[in-house]
C-alpha positions in Angstrom: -20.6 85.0 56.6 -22.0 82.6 53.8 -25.3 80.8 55.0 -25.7 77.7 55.9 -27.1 75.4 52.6 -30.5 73.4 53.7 -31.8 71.2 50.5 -34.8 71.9 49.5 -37.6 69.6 48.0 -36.7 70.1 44.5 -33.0 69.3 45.3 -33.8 66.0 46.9 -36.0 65.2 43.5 -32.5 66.4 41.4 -30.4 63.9 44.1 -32.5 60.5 43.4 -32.5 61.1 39.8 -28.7 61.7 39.8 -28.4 58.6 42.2 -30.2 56.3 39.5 -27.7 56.8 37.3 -25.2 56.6 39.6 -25.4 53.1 40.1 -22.6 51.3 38.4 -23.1 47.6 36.8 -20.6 46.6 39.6 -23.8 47.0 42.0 -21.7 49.9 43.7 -23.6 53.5 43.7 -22.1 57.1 44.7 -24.8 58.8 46.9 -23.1 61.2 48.7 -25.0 62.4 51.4 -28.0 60.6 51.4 -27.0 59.0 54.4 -23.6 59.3 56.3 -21.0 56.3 57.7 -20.3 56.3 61.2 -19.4 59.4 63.5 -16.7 61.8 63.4 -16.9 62.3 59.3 -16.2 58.9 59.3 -13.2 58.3 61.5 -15.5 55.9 63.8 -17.4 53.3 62.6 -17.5 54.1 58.5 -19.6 51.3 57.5 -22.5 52.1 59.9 -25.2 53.9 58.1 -26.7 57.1 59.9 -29.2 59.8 59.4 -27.1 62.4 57.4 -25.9 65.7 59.3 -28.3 67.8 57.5 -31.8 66.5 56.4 -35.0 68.5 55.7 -37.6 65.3 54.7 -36.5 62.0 56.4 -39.2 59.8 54.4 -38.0 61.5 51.1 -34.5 60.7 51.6 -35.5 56.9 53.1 -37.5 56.2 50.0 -34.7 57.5 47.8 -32.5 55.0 49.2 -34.5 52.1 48.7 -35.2 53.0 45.5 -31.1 52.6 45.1 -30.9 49.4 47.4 -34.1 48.2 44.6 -32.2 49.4 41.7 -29.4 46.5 43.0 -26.8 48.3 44.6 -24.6 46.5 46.8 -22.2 48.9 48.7 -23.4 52.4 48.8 -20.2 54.9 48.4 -21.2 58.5 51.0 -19.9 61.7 51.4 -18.9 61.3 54.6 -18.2 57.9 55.8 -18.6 54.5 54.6 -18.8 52.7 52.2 -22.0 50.9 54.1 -23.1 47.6 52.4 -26.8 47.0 51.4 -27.3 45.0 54.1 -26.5 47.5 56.3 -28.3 50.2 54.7 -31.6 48.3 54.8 -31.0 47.5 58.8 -30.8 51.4 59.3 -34.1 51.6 57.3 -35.8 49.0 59.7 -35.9 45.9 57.1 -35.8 42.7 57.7 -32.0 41.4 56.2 -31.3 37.5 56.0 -28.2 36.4 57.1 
């Protein structure tokens, strides 16, 4: 039976570089699993951004998506879930969002 596949630290460092350039001019960005939409892989509530399924350093991945919300991008596309708008993403992350 295969292991289960925690990320490490260095992997998170390889994720946010790959997520900088994965923001498109459109203001859209492909993060995968940075942060997950809703419950049930997404079948519930896709646009509400949650603390992934798996997660070894909570501040790392936070800061990683700011630094993609600071980069610009508008609607974040996940692995499982979403797409969640910025607005939404910097609610989950505690910010202050005007309406």
């Amino acid at each position: 039976m295969a292991r289960p596949h925690f990320i490490r630290e260095d992997e998170v460092c390889r994720s946010v570089a790959y997520i900088q350039r994965g923001l498109l001019d459109s203001g859209e960005a492909i993060v995968g699993d940075l942060l997950r939409g809703g419950y049930m892989g997404g079948r519930i509530a896709p646009q509400k951004p949650l603390t992934p399924y798996f997660q070894e350093d909570r501040d790392r991945a936070e800061a990683a998506t700011r630094t993609v919300l600071d980069r610009g991008a508008q609607r974040l596309y996940l692995g499982h879930g979403g797409p969640v708008e910025a607005a939404a993403a910097r609610r989950w992350l505690g910010e202050e969002v005007s309406s």
